[in-house]
C-alpha positions as CSV (number, residue, x, y, z in Angstrom):
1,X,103.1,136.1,177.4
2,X,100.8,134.9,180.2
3,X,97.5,136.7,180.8
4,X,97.5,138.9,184.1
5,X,94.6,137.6,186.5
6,X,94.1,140.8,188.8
7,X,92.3,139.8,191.8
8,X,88.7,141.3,192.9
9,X,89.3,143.3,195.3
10,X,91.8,145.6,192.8
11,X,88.5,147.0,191.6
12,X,87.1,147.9,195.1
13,X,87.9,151.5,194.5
14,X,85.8,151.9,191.5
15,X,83.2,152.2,194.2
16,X,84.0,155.5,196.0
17,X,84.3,157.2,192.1
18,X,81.9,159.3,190.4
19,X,81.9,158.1,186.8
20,X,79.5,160.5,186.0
21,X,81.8,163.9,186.1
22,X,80.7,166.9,184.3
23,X,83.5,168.6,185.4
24,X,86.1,166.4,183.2
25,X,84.0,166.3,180.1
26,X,87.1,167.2,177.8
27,X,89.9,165.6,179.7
28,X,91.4,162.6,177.4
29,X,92.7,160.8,180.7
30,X,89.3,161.2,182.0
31,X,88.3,159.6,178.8
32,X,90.2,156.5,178.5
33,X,89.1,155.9,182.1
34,X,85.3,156.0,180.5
35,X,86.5,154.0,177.8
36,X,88.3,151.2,180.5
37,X,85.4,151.4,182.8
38,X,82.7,150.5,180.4
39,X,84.7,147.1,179.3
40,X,85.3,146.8,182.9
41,X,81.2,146.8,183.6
42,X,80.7,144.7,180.4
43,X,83.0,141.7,181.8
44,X,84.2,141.5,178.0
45,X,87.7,142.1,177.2
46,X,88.5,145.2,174.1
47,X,87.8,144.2,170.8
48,X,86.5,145.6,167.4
49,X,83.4,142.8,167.5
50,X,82.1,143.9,170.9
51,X,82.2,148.5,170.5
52,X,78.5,148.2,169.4
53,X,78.0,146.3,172.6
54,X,79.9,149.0,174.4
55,X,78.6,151.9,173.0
56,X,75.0,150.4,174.0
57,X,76.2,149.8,177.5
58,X,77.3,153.4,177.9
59,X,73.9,154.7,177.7
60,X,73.1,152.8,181.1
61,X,76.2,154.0,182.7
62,X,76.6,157.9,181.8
63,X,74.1,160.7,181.6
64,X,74.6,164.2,180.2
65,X,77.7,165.7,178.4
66,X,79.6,162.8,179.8
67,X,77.5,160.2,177.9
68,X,77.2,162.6,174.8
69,X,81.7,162.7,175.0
70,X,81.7,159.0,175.4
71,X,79.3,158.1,172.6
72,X,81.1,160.4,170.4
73,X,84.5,158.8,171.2
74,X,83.0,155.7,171.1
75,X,81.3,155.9,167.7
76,X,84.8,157.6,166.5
77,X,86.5,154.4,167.0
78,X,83.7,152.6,165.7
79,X,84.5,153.7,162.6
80,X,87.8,153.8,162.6
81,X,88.6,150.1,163.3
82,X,84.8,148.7,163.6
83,X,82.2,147.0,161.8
84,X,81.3,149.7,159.2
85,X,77.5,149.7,159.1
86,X,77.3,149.2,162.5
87,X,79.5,152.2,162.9
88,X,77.6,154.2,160.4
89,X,73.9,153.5,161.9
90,X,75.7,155.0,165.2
91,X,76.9,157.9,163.9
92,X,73.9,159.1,161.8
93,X,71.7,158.3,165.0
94,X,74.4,160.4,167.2
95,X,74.1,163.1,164.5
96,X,70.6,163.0,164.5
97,X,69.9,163.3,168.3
98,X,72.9,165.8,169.1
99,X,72.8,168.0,165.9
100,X,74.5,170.8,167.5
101,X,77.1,168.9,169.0
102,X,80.9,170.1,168.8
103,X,81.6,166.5,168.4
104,X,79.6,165.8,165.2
105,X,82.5,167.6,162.8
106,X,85.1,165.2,163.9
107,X,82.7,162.1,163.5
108,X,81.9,163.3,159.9
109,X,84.7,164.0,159.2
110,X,86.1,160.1,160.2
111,X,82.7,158.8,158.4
112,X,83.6,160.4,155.3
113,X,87.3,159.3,155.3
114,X,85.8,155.7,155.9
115,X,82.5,155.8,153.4
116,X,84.6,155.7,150.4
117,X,85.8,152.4,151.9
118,X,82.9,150.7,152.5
119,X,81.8,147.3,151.5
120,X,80.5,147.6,147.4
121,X,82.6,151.0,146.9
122,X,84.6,150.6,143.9
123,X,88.4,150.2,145.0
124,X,90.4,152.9,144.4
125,X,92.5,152.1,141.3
126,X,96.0,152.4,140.6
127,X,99.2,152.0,138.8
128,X,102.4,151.6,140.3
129,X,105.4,149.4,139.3
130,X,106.6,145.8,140.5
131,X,110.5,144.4,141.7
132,X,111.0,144.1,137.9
133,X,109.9,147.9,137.0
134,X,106.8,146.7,135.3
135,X,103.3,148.6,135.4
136,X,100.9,146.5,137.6
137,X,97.7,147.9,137.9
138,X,95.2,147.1,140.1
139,X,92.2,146.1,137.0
140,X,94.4,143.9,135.9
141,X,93.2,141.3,139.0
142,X,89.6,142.4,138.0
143,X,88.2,138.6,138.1
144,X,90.2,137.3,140.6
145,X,89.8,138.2,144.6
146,X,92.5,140.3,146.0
147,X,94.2,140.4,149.5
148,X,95.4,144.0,149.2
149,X,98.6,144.2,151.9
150,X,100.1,147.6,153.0
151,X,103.5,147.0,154.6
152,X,107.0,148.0,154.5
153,X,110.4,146.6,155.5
154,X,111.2,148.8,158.4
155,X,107.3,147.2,160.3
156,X,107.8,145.1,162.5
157,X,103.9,144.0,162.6
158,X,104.2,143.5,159.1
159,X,107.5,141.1,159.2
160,X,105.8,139.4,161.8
161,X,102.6,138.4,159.6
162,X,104.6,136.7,156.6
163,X,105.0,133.8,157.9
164,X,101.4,133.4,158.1
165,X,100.7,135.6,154.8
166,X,102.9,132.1,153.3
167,X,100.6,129.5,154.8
168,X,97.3,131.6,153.8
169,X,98.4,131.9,150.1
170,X,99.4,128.2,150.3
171,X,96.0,127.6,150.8
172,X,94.4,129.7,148.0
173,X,97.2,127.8,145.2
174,X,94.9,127.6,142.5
175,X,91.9,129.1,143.2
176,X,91.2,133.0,142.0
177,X,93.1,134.8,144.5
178,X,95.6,137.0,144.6
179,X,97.9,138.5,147.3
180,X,99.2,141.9,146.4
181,X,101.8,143.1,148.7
182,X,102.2,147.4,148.6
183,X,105.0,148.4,149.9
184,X,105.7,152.0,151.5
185,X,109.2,151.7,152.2
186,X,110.8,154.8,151.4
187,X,113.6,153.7,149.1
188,X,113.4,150.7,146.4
189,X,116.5,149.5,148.1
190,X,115.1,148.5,151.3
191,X,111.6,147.4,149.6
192,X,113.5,144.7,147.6
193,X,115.5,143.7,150.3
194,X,112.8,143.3,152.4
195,X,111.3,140.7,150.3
196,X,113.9,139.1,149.5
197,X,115.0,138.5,153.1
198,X,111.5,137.2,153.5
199,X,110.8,135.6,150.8
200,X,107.5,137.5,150.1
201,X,105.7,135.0,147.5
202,X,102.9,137.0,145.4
203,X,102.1,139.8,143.3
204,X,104.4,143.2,144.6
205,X,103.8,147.3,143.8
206,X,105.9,149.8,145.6
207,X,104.0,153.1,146.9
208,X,107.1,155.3,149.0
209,X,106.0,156.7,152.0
210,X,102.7,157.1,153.7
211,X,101.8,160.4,151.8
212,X,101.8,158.6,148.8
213,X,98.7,158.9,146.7
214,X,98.0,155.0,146.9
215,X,98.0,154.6,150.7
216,X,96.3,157.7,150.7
217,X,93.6,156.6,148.9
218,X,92.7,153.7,151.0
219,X,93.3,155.9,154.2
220,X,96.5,153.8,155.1
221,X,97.5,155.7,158.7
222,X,99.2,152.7,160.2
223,X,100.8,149.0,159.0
224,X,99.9,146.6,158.1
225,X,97.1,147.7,156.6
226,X,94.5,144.9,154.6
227,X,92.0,145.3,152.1
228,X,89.8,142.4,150.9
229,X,88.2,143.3,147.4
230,X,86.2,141.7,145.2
231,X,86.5,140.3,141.7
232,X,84.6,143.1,140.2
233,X,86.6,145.3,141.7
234,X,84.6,146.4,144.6
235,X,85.7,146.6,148.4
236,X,84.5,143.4,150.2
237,X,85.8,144.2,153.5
238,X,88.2,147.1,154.4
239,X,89.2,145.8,157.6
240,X,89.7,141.8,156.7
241,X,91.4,139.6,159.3
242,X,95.3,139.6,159.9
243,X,97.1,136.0,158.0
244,X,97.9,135.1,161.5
245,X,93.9,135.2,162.6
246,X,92.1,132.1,161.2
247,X,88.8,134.0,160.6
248,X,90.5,135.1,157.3
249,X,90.2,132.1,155.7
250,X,86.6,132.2,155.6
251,X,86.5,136.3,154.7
252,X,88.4,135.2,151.4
Protein backbone atom coordinates (compact mmCIF):
# COMPACT_ATOMS: atom_id res chain seq x y z
CA UNK A 1 0.00 0.00 0.00
CA UNK A 2 1.39 3.46 -0.91
CA UNK A 3 2.05 6.03 1.83
CA UNK A 4 -0.57 9.00 1.85
CA UNK A 5 1.37 12.48 1.38
CA UNK A 6 -1.29 15.01 2.83
CA UNK A 7 -0.41 18.33 1.69
CA UNK A 8 0.51 21.38 4.15
CA UNK A 9 -2.06 23.28 4.21
CA UNK A 10 -4.41 20.13 5.69
CA UNK A 11 -2.92 21.14 8.96
CA UNK A 12 -3.74 24.93 8.75
CA UNK A 13 -6.61 24.37 11.14
CA UNK A 14 -4.48 23.16 13.92
CA UNK A 15 -3.96 26.83 14.31
CA UNK A 16 -7.33 28.28 15.41
CA UNK A 17 -7.47 25.05 18.23
CA UNK A 18 -6.77 25.27 21.78
CA UNK A 19 -4.73 22.12 22.52
CA UNK A 20 -4.60 23.11 25.90
CA UNK A 21 -8.45 22.30 27.03
CA UNK A 22 -9.23 21.73 30.63
CA UNK A 23 -12.59 21.29 29.86
CA UNK A 24 -11.97 17.82 27.96
CA UNK A 25 -9.50 16.38 30.36
CA UNK A 26 -11.34 12.85 30.41
CA UNK A 27 -12.62 12.70 26.97
CA UNK A 28 -10.82 9.65 25.08
CA UNK A 29 -11.49 11.42 21.57
CA UNK A 30 -10.00 14.41 23.05
CA UNK A 31 -7.20 12.18 23.99
CA UNK A 32 -6.22 10.53 20.83
CA UNK A 33 -6.28 14.02 19.32
CA UNK A 34 -3.35 14.81 22.13
CA UNK A 35 -1.87 11.68 21.31
CA UNK A 36 -1.95 12.54 17.11
CA UNK A 37 -1.01 16.12 17.78
CA UNK A 38 2.17 15.51 19.67
CA UNK A 39 3.61 13.08 16.70
CA UNK A 40 2.23 15.68 14.52
CA UNK A 41 4.63 18.58 16.34
CA UNK A 42 7.43 16.02 16.63
CA UNK A 43 7.63 15.52 12.58
CA UNK A 44 8.24 11.68 13.54
CA UNK A 45 5.84 9.11 12.50
CA UNK A 46 4.16 6.51 15.68
CA UNK A 47 6.48 4.05 16.89
CA UNK A 48 7.46 2.14 20.09
CA UNK A 49 11.34 3.58 19.69
CA UNK A 50 10.26 7.25 19.68
CA UNK A 51 7.12 7.43 23.02
CA UNK A 52 10.12 8.50 25.32
CA UNK A 53 10.67 11.18 22.72
CA UNK A 54 6.98 11.97 22.87
CA UNK A 55 6.30 11.87 26.23
CA UNK A 56 9.32 14.52 26.68
CA UNK A 57 7.77 16.64 23.91
CA UNK A 58 4.42 16.81 25.71
CA UNK A 59 5.78 18.64 28.63
CA UNK A 60 6.45 21.69 26.09
CA UNK A 61 3.15 21.44 24.60
CA UNK A 62 0.47 20.90 27.59
CA UNK A 63 0.18 22.54 31.00
CA UNK A 64 -2.07 21.50 33.81
CA UNK A 65 -4.44 18.46 34.08
CA UNK A 66 -4.17 18.25 30.37
CA UNK A 67 -0.45 17.45 30.51
CA UNK A 68 -0.85 15.33 33.77
CA UNK A 69 -3.86 13.06 31.36
CA UNK A 70 -1.44 12.93 28.53
CA UNK A 71 1.72 11.88 30.52
CA UNK A 72 -0.33 9.31 32.13
CA UNK A 73 -1.71 7.95 28.86
CA UNK A 74 1.42 8.29 27.51
CA UNK A 75 3.56 6.46 30.15
CA UNK A 76 0.56 3.77 30.01
CA UNK A 77 1.48 2.82 26.54
CA UNK A 78 5.00 3.16 27.36
CA UNK A 79 4.71 0.24 29.21
CA UNK A 80 2.58 -1.58 27.47
CA UNK A 81 4.39 -1.88 24.13
CA UNK A 82 7.67 0.34 25.00
CA UNK A 83 11.08 0.02 25.97
CA UNK A 84 10.63 -1.28 29.59
CA UNK A 85 13.10 0.77 31.65
CA UNK A 86 12.51 3.66 29.84
CA UNK A 87 8.87 3.07 30.61
CA UNK A 88 9.56 2.31 34.23
CA UNK A 89 11.89 5.51 35.00
CA UNK A 90 8.62 7.41 33.54
CA UNK A 91 6.22 6.01 35.60
CA UNK A 92 8.04 6.08 38.97
CA UNK A 93 8.98 9.84 38.13
CA UNK A 94 5.03 10.47 37.23
CA UNK A 95 4.25 8.65 40.48
CA UNK A 96 6.54 10.59 42.34
CA UNK A 97 5.49 14.13 41.17
CA UNK A 98 1.59 13.47 40.95
CA UNK A 99 1.27 11.11 44.09
CA UNK A 100 -2.34 11.82 44.37
CA UNK A 101 -3.22 11.39 40.98
CA UNK A 102 -6.34 9.29 39.91
CA UNK A 103 -4.19 8.07 37.13
CA UNK A 104 -1.41 6.49 39.20
CA UNK A 105 -3.69 3.16 40.06
CA UNK A 106 -4.05 2.35 36.46
CA UNK A 107 -0.21 3.02 35.69
CA UNK A 108 0.65 0.58 38.68
CA UNK A 109 -1.40 -1.48 37.92
CA UNK A 110 0.08 -1.86 33.99
CA UNK A 111 3.69 -1.64 35.68
CA UNK A 112 3.14 -4.48 37.81
CA UNK A 113 1.46 -6.67 35.00
CA UNK A 114 4.72 -5.80 33.00
CA UNK A 115 7.58 -5.94 35.94
CA UNK A 116 7.39 -9.63 36.14
CA UNK A 117 8.32 -9.40 32.48
CA UNK A 118 11.22 -7.55 32.52
CA UNK A 119 14.60 -8.20 31.13
CA UNK A 120 16.62 -10.73 33.90
CA UNK A 121 13.05 -11.96 35.44
CA UNK A 122 13.09 -15.60 35.50
CA UNK A 123 10.52 -16.81 32.65
CA UNK A 124 7.53 -18.18 33.83
CA UNK A 125 7.83 -21.87 33.56
CA UNK A 126 5.59 -24.36 32.27
CA UNK A 127 4.45 -27.70 31.07
CA UNK A 128 2.14 -28.32 28.37
CA UNK A 129 2.09 -31.02 25.66
CA UNK A 130 3.41 -31.18 21.91
CA UNK A 131 1.42 -32.49 18.32
CA UNK A 132 2.66 -35.92 19.62
CA UNK A 133 0.95 -35.61 23.27
CA UNK A 134 4.39 -35.46 24.90
CA UNK A 135 5.34 -33.21 28.02
CA UNK A 136 7.51 -30.25 26.80
CA UNK A 137 8.49 -28.07 29.37
CA UNK A 138 9.90 -24.99 29.06
CA UNK A 139 13.54 -25.97 31.38
CA UNK A 140 14.03 -28.34 29.18
CA UNK A 141 15.58 -25.51 26.55
CA UNK A 142 17.52 -24.16 29.66
CA UNK A 143 20.98 -23.79 27.64
CA UNK A 144 19.78 -22.94 24.51
CA UNK A 145 18.06 -19.38 23.58
CA UNK A 146 14.38 -19.47 22.98
CA UNK A 147 12.06 -17.47 20.58
CA UNK A 148 8.91 -17.98 22.55
CA UNK A 149 5.79 -17.50 19.81
CA UNK A 150 2.15 -17.02 20.97
CA UNK A 151 -0.14 -17.67 18.02
CA UNK A 152 -3.05 -19.55 16.84
CA UNK A 153 -4.60 -20.79 13.62
CA UNK A 154 -7.63 -18.58 13.45
CA UNK A 155 -4.60 -15.09 13.48
CA UNK A 156 -4.23 -13.78 10.66
CA UNK A 157 -1.06 -11.64 11.92
CA UNK A 158 0.32 -14.78 13.04
CA UNK A 159 -0.14 -16.81 9.59
CA UNK A 160 1.19 -13.92 8.01
CA UNK A 161 4.73 -14.07 10.00
CA UNK A 162 5.65 -17.87 9.13
CA UNK A 163 6.94 -17.34 6.27
CA UNK A 164 9.46 -15.22 7.78
CA UNK A 165 9.47 -17.24 11.26
CA UNK A 166 10.95 -20.17 8.32
CA UNK A 167 13.74 -17.93 6.93
CA UNK A 168 14.80 -16.72 10.65
CA UNK A 169 15.05 -20.29 11.99
CA UNK A 170 16.96 -21.15 8.73
CA UNK A 171 19.33 -18.89 9.82
CA UNK A 172 19.81 -20.09 13.46
CA UNK A 173 20.28 -24.19 11.93
CA UNK A 174 22.80 -25.17 14.24
CA UNK A 175 23.49 -22.72 16.56
CA UNK A 176 21.67 -22.82 20.28
CA UNK A 177 18.35 -21.60 19.44
CA UNK A 178 15.18 -22.72 19.63
CA UNK A 179 11.77 -21.57 18.26
CA UNK A 180 8.90 -22.68 20.39
CA UNK A 181 5.55 -22.03 18.81
CA UNK A 182 2.40 -21.81 21.74
CA UNK A 183 -0.49 -22.21 20.34
CA UNK A 184 -3.99 -20.89 21.82
CA UNK A 185 -6.24 -22.22 19.41
CA UNK A 186 -9.16 -23.49 21.14
CA UNK A 187 -9.38 -27.04 19.94
CA UNK A 188 -6.32 -29.50 19.12
CA UNK A 189 -8.03 -29.89 15.85
CA UNK A 190 -7.48 -26.68 14.45
CA UNK A 191 -3.95 -26.21 16.22
CA UNK A 192 -2.61 -29.30 14.26
CA UNK A 193 -4.11 -28.20 11.24
CA UNK A 194 -2.80 -25.11 11.43
CA UNK A 195 0.67 -26.31 11.35
CA UNK A 196 0.34 -28.59 9.13
CA UNK A 197 -1.08 -26.28 6.50
CA UNK A 198 1.88 -24.18 7.19
CA UNK A 199 4.28 -26.17 7.73
CA UNK A 200 5.35 -24.71 11.10
CA UNK A 201 9.11 -26.14 11.57
CA UNK A 202 10.21 -26.06 15.40
CA UNK A 203 9.51 -27.07 18.76
CA UNK A 204 5.27 -26.79 19.36
CA UNK A 205 3.08 -26.67 22.93
CA UNK A 206 -0.63 -26.08 22.86
CA UNK A 207 -2.17 -23.55 25.60
CA UNK A 208 -6.29 -23.36 24.54
CA UNK A 209 -7.57 -20.08 24.80
CA UNK A 210 -6.32 -16.74 26.01
CA UNK A 211 -7.34 -17.48 29.75
CA UNK A 212 -5.16 -20.17 29.76
CA UNK A 213 -2.66 -20.12 32.57
CA UNK A 214 0.39 -20.02 30.15
CA UNK A 215 -0.56 -16.93 28.13
CA UNK A 216 -1.61 -15.67 31.22
CA UNK A 217 1.49 -15.75 32.65
CA UNK A 218 3.29 -13.83 30.15
CA UNK A 219 0.33 -11.33 29.92
CA UNK A 220 -0.49 -12.55 26.31
CA UNK A 221 -3.69 -9.93 25.42
CA UNK A 222 -3.22 -9.97 21.79
CA UNK A 223 -1.25 -12.33 18.82
CA UNK A 224 1.24 -12.88 18.03
CA UNK A 225 2.81 -12.44 20.90
CA UNK A 226 7.05 -12.94 21.25
CA UNK A 227 9.23 -13.60 23.98
CA UNK A 228 13.05 -13.70 23.69
CA UNK A 229 14.59 -15.53 26.74
CA UNK A 230 17.78 -16.43 27.72
CA UNK A 231 19.73 -19.62 28.14
CA UNK A 232 19.42 -19.54 31.83
CA UNK A 233 16.16 -19.10 31.59
CA UNK A 234 15.66 -15.50 32.15
CA UNK A 235 13.57 -12.94 29.97
CA UNK A 236 15.96 -11.19 27.46
CA UNK A 237 13.48 -9.06 25.87
CA UNK A 238 9.62 -9.29 26.27
CA UNK A 239 8.85 -7.39 23.36
CA UNK A 240 11.54 -8.88 20.60
CA UNK A 241 11.13 -7.96 16.91
CA UNK A 242 8.45 -9.66 14.60
CA UNK A 243 10.42 -12.54 12.01
CA UNK A 244 9.35 -10.27 9.33
CA UNK A 245 11.47 -7.15 10.97
CA UNK A 246 15.28 -7.64 10.37
CA UNK A 247 16.30 -6.08 13.77
CA UNK A 248 15.52 -9.60 15.13
CA UNK A 249 18.31 -11.10 13.94
CA UNK A 250 20.55 -9.20 15.92
CA UNK A 251 18.07 -9.38 19.34
CA UNK A 252 18.71 -13.30 19.03
Amino acid sequence: MNEIEVPDYFYKFLAKVEVNNPAMVGDPIYNRFLMSYSYHKSGASPSVEGMADILQLGRELYKGDVLTMFQASMIHDMLRYGDFFKAEEAYHNFKGANPESEYVATLTDAYDKVAVLAPGKEAPGFTLVDEEGEEVSLSDYKGKVVYLDFWASWCGPCRGEMPYSKKLKAKFEGKDVVFLYVSIDNTKDAWLKGIEDMQIEGEHAFAPGFQHEVPKSYGVEGIPAYFLINKDGTIANSRPARPSNDKIYGQI
